[in-house]
N, C-alpha and C positions, 0 to 999 in steps of 0.2 A: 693679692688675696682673692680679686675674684674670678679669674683663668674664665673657663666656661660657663660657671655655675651648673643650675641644677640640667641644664640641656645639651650637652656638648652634642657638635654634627657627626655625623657621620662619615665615619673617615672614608668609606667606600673603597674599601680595601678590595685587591683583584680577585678577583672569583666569588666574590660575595664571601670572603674569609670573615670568619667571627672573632676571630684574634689576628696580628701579628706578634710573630716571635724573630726577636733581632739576638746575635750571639754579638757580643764582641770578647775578641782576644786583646789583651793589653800586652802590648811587646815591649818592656824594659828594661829586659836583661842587657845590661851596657852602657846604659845612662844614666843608672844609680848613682848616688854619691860614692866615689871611692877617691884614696888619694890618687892611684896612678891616673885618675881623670880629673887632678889638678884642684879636685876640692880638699877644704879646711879639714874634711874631717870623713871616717868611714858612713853607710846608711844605716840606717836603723828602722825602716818601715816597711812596713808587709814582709815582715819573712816569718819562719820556721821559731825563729828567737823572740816571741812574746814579751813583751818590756824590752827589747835592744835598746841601749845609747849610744847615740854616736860617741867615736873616739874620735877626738880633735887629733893631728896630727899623725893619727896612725892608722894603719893597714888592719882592719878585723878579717883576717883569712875566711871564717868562717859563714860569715855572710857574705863574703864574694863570691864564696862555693856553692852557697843557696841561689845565689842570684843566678850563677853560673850553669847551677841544675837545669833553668827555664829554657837556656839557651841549648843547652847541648842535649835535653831528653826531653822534658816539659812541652817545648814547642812540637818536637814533631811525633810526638802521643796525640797533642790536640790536633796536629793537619793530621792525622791517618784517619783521627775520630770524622773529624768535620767532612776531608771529600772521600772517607769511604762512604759516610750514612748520606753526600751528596746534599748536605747542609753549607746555605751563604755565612763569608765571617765578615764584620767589620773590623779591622785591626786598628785599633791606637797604636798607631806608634811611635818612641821617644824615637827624635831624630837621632842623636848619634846612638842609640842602642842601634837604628837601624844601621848607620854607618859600621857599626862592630861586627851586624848578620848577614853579610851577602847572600849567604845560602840559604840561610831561611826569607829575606827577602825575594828573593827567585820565586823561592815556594808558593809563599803567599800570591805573588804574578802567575804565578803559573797555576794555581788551581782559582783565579779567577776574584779572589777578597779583595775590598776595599781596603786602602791602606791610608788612613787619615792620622790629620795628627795629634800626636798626645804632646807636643811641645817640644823644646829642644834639649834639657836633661830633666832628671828627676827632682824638681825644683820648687821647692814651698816658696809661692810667689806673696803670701800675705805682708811680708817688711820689706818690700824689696818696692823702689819708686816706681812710679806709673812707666817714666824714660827708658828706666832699665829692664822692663817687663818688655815696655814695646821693640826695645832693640834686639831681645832674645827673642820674643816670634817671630820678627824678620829672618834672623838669622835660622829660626828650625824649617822656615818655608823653603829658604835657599838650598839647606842641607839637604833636607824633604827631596826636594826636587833633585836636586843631585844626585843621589842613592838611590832614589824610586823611580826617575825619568819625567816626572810631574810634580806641580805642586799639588799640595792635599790640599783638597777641595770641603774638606769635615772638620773640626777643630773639636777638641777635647783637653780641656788643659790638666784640672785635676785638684792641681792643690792651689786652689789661684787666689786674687787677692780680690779686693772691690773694682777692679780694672779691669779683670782677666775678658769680661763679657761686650763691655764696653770697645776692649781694642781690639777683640776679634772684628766685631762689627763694623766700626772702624777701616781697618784693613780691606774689606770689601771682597775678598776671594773667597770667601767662601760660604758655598751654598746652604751648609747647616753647621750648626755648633752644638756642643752637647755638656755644658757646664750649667745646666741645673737638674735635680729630679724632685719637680712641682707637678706632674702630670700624666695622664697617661696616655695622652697625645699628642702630636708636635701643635705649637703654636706659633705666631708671630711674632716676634718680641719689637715695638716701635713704641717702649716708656720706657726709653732711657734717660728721659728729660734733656735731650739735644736741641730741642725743638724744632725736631726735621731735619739735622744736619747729617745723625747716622741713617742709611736707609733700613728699611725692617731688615730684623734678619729672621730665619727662619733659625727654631731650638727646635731639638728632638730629645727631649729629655735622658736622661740614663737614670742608674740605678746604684744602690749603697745597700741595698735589702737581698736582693735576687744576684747575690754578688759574691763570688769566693774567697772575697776578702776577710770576711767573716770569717774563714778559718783560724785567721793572725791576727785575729781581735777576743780580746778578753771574755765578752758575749755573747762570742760567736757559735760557728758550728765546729764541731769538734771531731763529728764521722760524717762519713760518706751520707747515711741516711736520712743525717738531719738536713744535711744539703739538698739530696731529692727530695725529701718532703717538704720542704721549702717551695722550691719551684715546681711541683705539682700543686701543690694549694695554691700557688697563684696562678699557674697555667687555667688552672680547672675552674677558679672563678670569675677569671677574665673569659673563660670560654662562655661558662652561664651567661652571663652579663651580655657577652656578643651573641647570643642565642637568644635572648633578650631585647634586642633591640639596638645593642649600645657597642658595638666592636670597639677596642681601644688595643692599646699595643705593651708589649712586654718585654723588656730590656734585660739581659742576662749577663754581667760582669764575669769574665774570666781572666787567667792570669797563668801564666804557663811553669813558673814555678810554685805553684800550688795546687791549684787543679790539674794540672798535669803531675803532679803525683800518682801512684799505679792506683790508692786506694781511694783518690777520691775522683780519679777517670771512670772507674765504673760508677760512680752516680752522676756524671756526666752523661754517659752512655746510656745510663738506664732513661734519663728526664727526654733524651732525643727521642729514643725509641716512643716514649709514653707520647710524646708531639707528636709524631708523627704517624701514629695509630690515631688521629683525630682528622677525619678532614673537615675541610674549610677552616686550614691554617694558611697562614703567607707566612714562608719564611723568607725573609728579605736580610740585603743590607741595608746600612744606615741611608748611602745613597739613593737607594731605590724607594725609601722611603721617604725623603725629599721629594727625589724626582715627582714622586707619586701625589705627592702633598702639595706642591707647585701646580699640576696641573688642574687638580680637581679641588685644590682651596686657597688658589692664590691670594695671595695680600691684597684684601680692600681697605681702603681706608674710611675710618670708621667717621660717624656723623661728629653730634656737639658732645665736646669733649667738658664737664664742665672742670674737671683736675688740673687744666690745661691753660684755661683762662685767666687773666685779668682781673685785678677786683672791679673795675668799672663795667668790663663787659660784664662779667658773674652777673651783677647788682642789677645792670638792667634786662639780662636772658630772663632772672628768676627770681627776682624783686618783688613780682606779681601774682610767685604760686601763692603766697600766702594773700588775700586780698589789701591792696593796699597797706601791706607792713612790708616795705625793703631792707628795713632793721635787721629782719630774720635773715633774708641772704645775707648782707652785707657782715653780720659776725658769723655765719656758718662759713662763708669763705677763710676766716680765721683758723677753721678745724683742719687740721692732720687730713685734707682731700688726696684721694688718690684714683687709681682706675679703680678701684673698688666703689666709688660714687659717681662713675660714668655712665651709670645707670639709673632709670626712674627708682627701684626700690632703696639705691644707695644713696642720692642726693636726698630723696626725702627722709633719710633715717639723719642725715646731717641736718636738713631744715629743721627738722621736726624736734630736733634735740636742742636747736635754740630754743623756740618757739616752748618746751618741757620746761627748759631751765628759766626761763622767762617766772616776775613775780604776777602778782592775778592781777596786777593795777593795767600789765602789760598785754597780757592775754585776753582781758577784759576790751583794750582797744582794736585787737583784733577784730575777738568777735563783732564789735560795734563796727568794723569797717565793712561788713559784709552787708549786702542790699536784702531788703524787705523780696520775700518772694512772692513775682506777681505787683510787686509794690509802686509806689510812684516815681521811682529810678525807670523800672520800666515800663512804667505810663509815658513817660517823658523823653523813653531811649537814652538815657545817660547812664544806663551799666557798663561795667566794663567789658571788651569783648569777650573775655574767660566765662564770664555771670550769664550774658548776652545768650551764648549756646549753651552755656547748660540749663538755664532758665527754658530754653527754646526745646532742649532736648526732650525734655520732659512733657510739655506742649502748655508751659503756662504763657508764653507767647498767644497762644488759641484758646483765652478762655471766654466761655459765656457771661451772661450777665449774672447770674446765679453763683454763678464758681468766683466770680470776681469777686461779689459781694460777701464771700463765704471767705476769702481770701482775706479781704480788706477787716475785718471781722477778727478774726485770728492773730492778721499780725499786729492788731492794735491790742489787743486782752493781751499778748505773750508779750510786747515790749512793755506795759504797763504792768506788768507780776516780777518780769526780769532785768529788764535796764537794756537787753541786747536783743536782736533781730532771733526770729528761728532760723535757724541753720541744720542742714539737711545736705547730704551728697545727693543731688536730686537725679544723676546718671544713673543710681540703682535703683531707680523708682518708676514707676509710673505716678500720675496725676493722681491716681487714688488713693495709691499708695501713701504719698505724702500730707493729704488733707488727713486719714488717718494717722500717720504720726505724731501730726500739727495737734491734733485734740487728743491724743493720748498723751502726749509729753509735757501740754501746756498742765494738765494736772502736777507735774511734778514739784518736788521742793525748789528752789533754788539752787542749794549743796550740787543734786544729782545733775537737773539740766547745764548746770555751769560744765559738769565735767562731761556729758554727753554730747553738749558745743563744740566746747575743745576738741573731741576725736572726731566730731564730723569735719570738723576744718582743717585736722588731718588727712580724712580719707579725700577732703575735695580736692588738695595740694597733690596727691599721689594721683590722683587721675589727671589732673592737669598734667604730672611730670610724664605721664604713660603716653601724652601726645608729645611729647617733646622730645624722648629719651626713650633706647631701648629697654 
């Protein structure tokens, strides 16, 4: 959930492009479910037939002929589109569909496309064992490479189960995968909870929006125009956005028995044209966009993980944001951590939410654990290092005789009105700042200071975590 947050890098896309736009072609036609390829039953998804069922046992003519369309018209409308207008494709394709297309496999070689894979048939992997999933990728990489002269190097599975991602990575051949769309940049993926056993793999997300599949879905597109103005609205505000500052990339789903349809290749045609009247576009393939990813955002490995950890390590890293309460770690380790609290703003939204739910008898001991400022802790040098520097930052480390006495003054009248130390994030302050606070606050009720304690001993655990934690 937390990918980039509010800053992601800059992809540094070639030529200083403000967007990339990646096509891909889905080559299926052939690895559909049908009986004569030995499955239970005919297919029933993405076609022409809107609600299709499969028939168990039997031949549906009619969807073999839609599927059939892709292969024998469909496909080479979209290669005349793509290397007349001199546009890269990445191709998914089902292994034995490619086995079915020699000649359009040629094609694809020969005009220069990526040919990755979308697995070995048309195959809802979600019931099907981890075993038997793994044995079928082997077997499309083998295909794969038989039929194409290489193994694919890209993986896309499609309809996969909670494993699909997993055993790509696994596998280890290949350079990028593309079974999620969480983003609209490639990222690292190394929280697979292996713990270091799979190495990172590099995702490049895809797409379920900007995708012709929507024709053969219920609420989808239904003409040509809705489909261009689909991907001009997103062309046009990833381009803002990368005018802006923010380049990100845009993934386009196609499918050769349906956008290679005649009526809805002209709004293919028109959306290339509208790209490619913009410059400072990249059009790339998937590859290229690895490659490119690789060199300029290689996999580092990141610092303290706290999602990652141990209860013992957790308890002693961060024990001590809160001052002297390891309570608070010790049950925020308990919460639902993930990479989403691998971060200062996210670990402290877990501490802080013990520390919330805590009753006041508990938060009360907090507050009390925190040192007098200026006080006889640090007459004496026994604060803790955390108090130590930011005591110091502020400069009551360096006070006169005056300031001292003005100090010692203050925290005696405020512990004798409230039972608890003043408490101050004293990193936002200066020295003045704070003796001001000190006599505007000591006015207050109890009610109000008790709850304006509490958030400063939040914000002091956030600054603490902001050295610890990106």
């Amino acid at each position: 959930m937390r990918g980039y947050g509010a800053n992601p890098p800059d992809p540094k896309w070639p030529g200083g492009a403000r967007v990339c736009v990646q096509f891909v072609v889905n080559y299926e036609e052939g690895g559909e479910n049908c009986i004569l390829h030995g499955d239970a039953a005919s297919e029933a998804f993405l076609s022409e037939i809107v609600g299709a069922a499969p028939w168990p046992g039997m031949r549906h003519w009619n969807m073999e002929s839609i599927y059939e369309y892709g292969a024998r018209a469909g496909f080479w409308r979209l290669h005349r589109i793509f290397t007349g207008a001199g546009v890269p494709v990445t191709v998914f394709g089902v292994a034995s569909a490619l086995a079915r297309g020699p000649e359009q496999v040629a094609a694809m070689k020969e005009a220069g496309w990526e040919i990755a894979s979308h697995g070995l048939k048309w195959i809802d992997y979600r019931a099907h064992s981890e075993e038997e999933e793994r044995r079928d990728l082997k077997e499309a990489i083998r295909l794969h490479a038989e039929v194409v002269g290489e193994r694919p190097r890209g993986l896309y599975v499609g309809r996969t189960s909670v494993n699909s991602v997993k055993l790509a990575a696994q596998e280890g051949g290949f350079e990028w995968i593309s079974d999620t769309y969480d983003d609209d940049l490639p990222y690292w993926l190394d929280h697979d909870g292996q713990g270091g056993a799979i190495a990172p793999q590099l995702v490049i997300p895809y797409t379920l929006d900007a995708n012709d599949m929507r024709f053969a879905t219920a609420q989808g597109f239904n003409a040509g125009d809705q489909f261009f103005t689909y991907l001009k609205d997103a062309f046009d505000t990833l381009y803002a956005e990368g005018e802006a500052g923010r380049p990100a990339m845009m993934s386009v789903g196609l499918h050769c028995r349906l956008v290679g349809r005649p009526g809805r290749a002209a709004a293919l045609r028109r959306f290339i044209d509208h790209v490619q009247a913009h410059e400072k576009v990249w059009l790339a393939r998937r590859m290229d966009i690895a490659r490119h990813w690789m060199e300029h955002h290689p996999y580092r490995a990141p610092g303290l993980r706290p999602s990652r950890m141990g209860e013992v390590e957790f308890v002693e890293r961060f024990g001590g944001v809160f001052e002297h309460s390891p309570w608070i770690a010790e049950r925020a380790f308990r919460l639902e951590l993930g990479p989403a609290h691998d971060s200062a703003a996210g670990l402290h939204n877990a501490l802080a939410r013990i520390f919330r739910a805590a009753g006041e008898e508990e938060r009360l001991r907090v507050l009390k654990a925190h040192p007098d400022l200026a006080g006889k802790l640090a007459a004496a040098r026994r604060l803790t290092p955390e108090s130590a520097r930011e005591q110091a930052s502020a400069g009551l480390d360096a006070l006169t005789d005056e300031e001292r006495a003005r100090f010692s003054d203050l925290n005696t009248r405020y512990m004798q009105k409230f039972g608890f130390p003043f408490i101050i994030a004293v990193k936002d302050h200066t020295k003045e700042q704070i003796l001001r606070a000190f006599e505007t606050r000591i006015e207050n009720g109890r009610e109000q200071e008790f709850a304006t304690a509490c958030r400063q001993v939040e914000r002091i655990a956030y600054l603490r975590l902001k050295e610890m934690l990106p």
